[in-house]
C-alpha positions as CSV (number, residue, x, y, z in Angstrom):
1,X,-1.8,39.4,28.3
2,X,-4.1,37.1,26.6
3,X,-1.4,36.0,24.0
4,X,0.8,35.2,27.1
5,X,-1.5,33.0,28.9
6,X,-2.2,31.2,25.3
7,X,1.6,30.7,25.3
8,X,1.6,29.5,29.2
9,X,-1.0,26.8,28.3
10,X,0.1,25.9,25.0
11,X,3.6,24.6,27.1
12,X,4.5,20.9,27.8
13,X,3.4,19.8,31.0
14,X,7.2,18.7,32.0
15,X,8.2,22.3,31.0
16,X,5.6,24.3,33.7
17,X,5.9,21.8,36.6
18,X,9.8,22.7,36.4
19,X,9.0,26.1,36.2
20,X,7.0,25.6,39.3
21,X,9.7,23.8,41.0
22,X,12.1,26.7,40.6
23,X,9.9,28.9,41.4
24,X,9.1,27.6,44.6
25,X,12.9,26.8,45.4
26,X,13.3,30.3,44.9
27,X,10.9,31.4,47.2
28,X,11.8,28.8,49.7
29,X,15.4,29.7,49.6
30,X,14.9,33.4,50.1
31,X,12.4,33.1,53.0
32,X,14.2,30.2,54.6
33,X,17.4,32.4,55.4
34,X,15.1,35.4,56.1
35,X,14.5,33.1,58.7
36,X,17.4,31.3,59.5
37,X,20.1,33.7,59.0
38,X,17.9,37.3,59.4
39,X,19.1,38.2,56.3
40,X,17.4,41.5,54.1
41,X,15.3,40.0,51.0
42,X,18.1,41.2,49.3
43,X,20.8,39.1,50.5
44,X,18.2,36.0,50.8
45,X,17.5,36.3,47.4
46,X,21.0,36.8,46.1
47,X,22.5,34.0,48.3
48,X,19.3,31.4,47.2
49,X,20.1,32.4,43.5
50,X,24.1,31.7,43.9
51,X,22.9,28.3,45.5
52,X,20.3,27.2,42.7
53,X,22.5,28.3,40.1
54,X,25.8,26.4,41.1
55,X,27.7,29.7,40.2
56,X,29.8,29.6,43.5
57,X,30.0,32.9,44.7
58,X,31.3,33.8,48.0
59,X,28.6,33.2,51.0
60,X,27.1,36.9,51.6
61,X,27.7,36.4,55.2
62,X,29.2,33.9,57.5
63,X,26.2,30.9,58.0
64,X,25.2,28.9,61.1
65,X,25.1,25.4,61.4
66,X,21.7,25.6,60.3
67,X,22.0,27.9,57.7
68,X,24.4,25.8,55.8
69,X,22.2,22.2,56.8
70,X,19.7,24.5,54.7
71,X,22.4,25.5,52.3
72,X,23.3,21.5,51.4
73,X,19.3,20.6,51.4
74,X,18.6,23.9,48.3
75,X,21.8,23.0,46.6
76,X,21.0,19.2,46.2
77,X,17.4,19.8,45.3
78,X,18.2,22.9,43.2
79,X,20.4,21.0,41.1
80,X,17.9,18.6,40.6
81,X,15.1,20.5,39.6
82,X,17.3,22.6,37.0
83,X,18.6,19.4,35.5
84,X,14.9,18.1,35.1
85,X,13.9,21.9,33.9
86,X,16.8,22.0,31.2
87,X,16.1,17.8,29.9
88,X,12.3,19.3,29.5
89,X,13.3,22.1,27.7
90,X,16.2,20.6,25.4
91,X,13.3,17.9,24.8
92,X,10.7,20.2,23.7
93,X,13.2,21.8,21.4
94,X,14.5,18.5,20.0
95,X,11.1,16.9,19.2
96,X,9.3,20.1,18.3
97,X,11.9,20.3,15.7
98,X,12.4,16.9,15.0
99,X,8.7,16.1,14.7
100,X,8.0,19.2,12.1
101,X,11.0,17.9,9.8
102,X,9.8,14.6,9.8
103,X,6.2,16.3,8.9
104,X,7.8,18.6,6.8
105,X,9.5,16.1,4.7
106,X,5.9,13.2,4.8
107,X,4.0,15.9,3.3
108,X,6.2,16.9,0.9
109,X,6.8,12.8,-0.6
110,X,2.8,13.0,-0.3
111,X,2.7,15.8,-2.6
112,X,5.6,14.4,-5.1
113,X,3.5,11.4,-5.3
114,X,0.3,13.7,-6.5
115,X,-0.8,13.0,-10.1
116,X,-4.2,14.5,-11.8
117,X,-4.6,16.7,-8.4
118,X,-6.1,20.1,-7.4
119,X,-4.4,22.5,-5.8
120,X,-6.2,24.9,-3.8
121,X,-4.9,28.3,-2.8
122,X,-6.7,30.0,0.1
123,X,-8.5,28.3,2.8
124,X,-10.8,30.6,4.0
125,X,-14.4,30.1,4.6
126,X,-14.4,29.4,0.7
127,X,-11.2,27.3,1.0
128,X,-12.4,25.6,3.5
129,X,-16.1,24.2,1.7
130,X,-13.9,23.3,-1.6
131,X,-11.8,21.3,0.5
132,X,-14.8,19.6,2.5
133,X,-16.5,18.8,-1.1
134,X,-13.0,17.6,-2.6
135,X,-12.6,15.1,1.1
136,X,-16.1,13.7,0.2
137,X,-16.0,13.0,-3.4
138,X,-12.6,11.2,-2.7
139,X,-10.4,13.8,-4.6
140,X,-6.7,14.3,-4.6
141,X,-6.1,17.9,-3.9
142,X,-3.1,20.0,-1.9
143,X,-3.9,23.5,0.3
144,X,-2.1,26.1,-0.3
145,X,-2.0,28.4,2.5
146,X,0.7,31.0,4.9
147,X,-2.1,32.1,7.4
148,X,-1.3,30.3,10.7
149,X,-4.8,30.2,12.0
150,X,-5.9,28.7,8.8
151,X,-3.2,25.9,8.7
152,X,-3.7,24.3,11.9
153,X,-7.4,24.2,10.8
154,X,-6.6,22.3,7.9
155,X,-4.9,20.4,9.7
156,X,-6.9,19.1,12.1
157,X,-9.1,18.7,9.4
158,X,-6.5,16.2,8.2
159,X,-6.4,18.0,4.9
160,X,-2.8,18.1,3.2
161,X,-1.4,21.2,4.0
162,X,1.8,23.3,2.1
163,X,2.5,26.5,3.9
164,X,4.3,29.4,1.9
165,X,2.9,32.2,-0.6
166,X,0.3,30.5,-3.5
167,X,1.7,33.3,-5.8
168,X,5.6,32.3,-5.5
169,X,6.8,30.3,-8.2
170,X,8.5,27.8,-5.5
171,X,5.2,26.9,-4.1
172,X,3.2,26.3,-7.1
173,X,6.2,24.3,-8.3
174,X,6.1,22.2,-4.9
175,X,2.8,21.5,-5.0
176,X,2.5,20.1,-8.0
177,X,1.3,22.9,-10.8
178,X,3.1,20.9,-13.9
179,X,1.3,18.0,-13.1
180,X,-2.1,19.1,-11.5
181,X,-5.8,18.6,-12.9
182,X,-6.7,21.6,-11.8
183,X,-5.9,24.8,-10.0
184,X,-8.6,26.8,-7.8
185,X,-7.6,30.5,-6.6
186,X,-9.7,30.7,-4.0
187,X,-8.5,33.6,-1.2
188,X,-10.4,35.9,0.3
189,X,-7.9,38.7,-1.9
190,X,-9.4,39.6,-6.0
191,X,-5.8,41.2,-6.3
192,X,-4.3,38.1,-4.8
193,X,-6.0,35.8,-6.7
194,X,-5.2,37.5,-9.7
195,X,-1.6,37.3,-9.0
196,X,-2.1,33.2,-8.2
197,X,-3.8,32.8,-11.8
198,X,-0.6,34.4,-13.4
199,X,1.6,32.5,-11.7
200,X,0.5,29.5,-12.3
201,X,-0.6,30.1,-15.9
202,X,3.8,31.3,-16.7
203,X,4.2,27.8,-14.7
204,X,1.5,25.6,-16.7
205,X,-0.1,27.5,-19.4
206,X,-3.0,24.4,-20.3
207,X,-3.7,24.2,-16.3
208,X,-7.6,24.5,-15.9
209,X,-7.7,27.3,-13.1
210,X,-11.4,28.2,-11.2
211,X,-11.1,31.7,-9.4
212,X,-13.2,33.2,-6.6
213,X,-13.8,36.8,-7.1
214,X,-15.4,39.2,-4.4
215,X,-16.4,41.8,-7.2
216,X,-17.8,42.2,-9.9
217,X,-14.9,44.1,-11.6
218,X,-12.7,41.8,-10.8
219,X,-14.1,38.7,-13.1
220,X,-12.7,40.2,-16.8
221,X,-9.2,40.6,-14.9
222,X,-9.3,36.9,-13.8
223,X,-10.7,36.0,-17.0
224,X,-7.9,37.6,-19.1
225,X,-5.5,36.5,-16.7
226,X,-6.3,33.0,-17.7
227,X,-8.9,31.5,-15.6
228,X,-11.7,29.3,-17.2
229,X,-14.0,30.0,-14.8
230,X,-14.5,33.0,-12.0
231,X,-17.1,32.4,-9.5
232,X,-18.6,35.1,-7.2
233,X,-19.4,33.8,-3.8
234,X,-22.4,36.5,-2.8
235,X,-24.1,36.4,-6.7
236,X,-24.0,32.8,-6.7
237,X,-25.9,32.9,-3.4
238,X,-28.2,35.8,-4.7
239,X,-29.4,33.5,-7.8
240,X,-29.5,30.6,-5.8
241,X,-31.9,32.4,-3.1
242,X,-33.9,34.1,-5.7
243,X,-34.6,30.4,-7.6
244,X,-35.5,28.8,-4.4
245,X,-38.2,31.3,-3.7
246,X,-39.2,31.3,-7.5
247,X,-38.9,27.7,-8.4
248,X,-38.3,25.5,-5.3
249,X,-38.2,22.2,-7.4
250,X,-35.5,23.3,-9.4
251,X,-33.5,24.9,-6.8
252,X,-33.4,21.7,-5.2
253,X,-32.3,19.6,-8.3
254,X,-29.5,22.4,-9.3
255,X,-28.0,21.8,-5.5
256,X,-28.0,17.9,-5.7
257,X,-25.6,16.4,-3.2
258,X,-22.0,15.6,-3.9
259,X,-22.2,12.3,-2.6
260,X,-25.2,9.5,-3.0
261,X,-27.0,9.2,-0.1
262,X,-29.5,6.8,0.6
263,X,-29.2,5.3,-3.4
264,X,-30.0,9.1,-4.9
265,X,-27.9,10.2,-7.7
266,X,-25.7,12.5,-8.0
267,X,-24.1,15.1,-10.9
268,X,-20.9,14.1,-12.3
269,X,-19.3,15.1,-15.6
270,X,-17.4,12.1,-17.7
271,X,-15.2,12.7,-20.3
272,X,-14.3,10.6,-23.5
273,X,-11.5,9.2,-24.3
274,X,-9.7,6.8,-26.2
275,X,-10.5,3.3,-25.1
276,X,-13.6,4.7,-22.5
277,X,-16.7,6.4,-24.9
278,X,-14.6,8.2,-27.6
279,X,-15.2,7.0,-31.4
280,X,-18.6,5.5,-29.9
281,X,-22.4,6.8,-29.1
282,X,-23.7,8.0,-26.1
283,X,-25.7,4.8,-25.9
284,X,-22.3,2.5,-26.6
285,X,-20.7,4.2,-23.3
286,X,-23.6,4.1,-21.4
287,X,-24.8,0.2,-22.8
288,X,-25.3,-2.2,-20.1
289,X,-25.7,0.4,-17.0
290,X,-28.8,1.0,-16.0
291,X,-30.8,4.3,-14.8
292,X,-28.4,6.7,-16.3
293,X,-29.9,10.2,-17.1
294,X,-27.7,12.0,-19.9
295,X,-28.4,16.0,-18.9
296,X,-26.3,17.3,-21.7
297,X,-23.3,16.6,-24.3
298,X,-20.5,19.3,-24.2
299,X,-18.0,18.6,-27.7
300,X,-14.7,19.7,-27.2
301,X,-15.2,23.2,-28.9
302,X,-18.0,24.5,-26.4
303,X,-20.6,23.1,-28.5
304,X,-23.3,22.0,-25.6
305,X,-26.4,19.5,-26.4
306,X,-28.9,19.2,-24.2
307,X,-30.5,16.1,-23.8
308,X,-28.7,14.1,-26.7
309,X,-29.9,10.9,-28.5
310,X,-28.1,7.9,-27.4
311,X,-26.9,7.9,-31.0
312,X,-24.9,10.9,-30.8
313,X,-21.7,10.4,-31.5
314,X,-18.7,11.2,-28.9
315,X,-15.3,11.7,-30.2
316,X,-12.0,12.3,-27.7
317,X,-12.3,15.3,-25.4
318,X,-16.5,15.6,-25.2
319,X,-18.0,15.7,-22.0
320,X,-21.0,14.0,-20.8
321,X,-23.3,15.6,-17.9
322,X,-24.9,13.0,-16.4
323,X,-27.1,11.7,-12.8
324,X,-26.6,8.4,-11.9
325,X,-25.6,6.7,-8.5
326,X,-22.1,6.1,-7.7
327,X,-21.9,2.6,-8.9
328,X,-23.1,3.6,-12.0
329,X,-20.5,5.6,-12.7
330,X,-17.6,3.8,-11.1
331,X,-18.9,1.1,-14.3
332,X,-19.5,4.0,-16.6
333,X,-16.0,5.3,-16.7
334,X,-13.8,4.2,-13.7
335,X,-10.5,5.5,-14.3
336,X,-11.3,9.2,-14.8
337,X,-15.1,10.0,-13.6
338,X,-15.5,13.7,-12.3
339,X,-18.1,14.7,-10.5
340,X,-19.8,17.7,-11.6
């Protein structure tokens, strides 16, 4: 009952007040001859239908002058209000369909046009804070999602949305997994998620893929299935809570804000390459940009420095862990900055 009256209001407006007008036709035919002609229901109701409907049946009984004045007056308006009730509906057909092709076919140029992207797969309460942080750090990224409930959010989120199954090879291919930066399997399924991390490594072996997974057990699946990184929601929160109530300051400073606000820094990684940092120091990449704190120097075989000299040298491929405000790092390294 409650789906029904979801469907009954979800309905163009033209579409119900034609519904209406039938409705009440009918119900004014069949009384008026009740009256008129002291006719059964039965009879009323099958002569008012034979008149609404045009189908041209023979009259169920000989009329009176008034009863075919009446007659005249239900066709005409009958006719009307059909014609108006079948324009709605062909309309609501036409446009419904002709609006989601045309959506259909926008997103899917949008995605074709997607280079260095993330793709994320699930948008569940996970899904949906990824895609929150990705929307305010300015980042490319594609949702891949079948749940209906959680489309429509997205979409109303204005998020980029590409409905169909994250572990079908089609999909990944559509949204962009031979070209993407990185892929995050993030659905409230461990088995599911699984499943997305093998498809997309057969698809693009070197893809960086970030899991979610809801147990324990499940992170050395993930990780042999070829995800770099497999993140559980409820211990992340655990350590999180427990540093807060141990050491405040530094819980604070681990959950620094994606974006500046008010001139504060914020965490971003920055990678060397050829032309920006690599075959330089830390000091030449960072020369001539002010209040620029270096956490930490990753080298391209997991080697991490904490705290590095400026003099440390940076060769193609190291990472740098930095905080600095946003204009600082739009001169740091412009073309490629991540933020951490």
């Amino acid at each position: 009952m409650r789906d029904l009256r979801a469907f009954f209001y979800s309905l163009p407006p033209n579409i119900i007040r034609s519904g209406v007008a039938i409705a009440s036709l009918a119900a004014i035919g069949t009384v008026g001859y009740m009256i008129i002609e002291h006719w059964g229901f039965l009879d009323a109701l099958y002569m008012t239908v034979i008149v609404l409907t045009t189908i041209g049946f023979a009259e169920v009984k000989e009329l009176s002058d008034e009863g075919r004045v009446f007659t005249i007056a239900l066709a005409v308006t009958g006719i009307g209000a059909i014609f108006y009730a079948l324009i709605a509906v062909f309309q609501f057909l036409v446009e419904g369909e002709f609006a989601s092709i045309l959506g259909s076919q926008r997103m899917k140029r949008q995605i074709e046009h997607l280079r260095d992207h993330y793709i994320l797969c699930g948008f569940g309460r996970v899904g949906a804070e990824i895609a929150r942080e990705f929307k305010a750090r300015h980042v490319d990224f594609v949702v891949v999602e079948s749940n209906q409930e959680a489309i429509a959010r997205g979409s109303r989120a204005g998020y980029l949305m590409l409905i169909g199954d994250a572990t079908s090879d089609e999909t990944l291919t559509e949204a962009g997994v031979g070209r993407a930066a990185c892929l995050l399997a993030a659905s409230d399924s461990d088995e599911g998620n699984t499943f997305i991390i093998l498809a997309t490594k057969a698809l693009n072996p070197d893809l960086y893929v970030v899991a979610r997974a809801s147990q324990s057990e499940s992170r050395p699946r993930m990780t042999r299935a070829g995800a770099r990184r497999v993140f559980s929601p409820y211990a992340s929160v655990g350590r999180q809570m427990a540093l807060s109530s141990m050491q405040p300051m530094l819980a604070e400073f681990v959950d620094t804000p994606a974006a500046a606000e008010g001139g504060q820094g914020v965490l971003a990684e920055i990678e060397a390459s050829v032309g920006t940092g690599a075959g330089g120091s830390v000091g030449d990449l960072l020369g001539g940009v002010p209040d620029v704190s270096v956490l930490g120097v990753q080298k391209k075989n997991g080697e991490l420095t904490v705290a590095p000299p400026v003099g440390t040298q940076l060769l193609e491929g190291d990472r740098l862990i930095v905080i600095a405000s946003e204009d600082a790092l739009a001169r740091i390294h412009p073309p490629s900055a991540a933020k951490a």
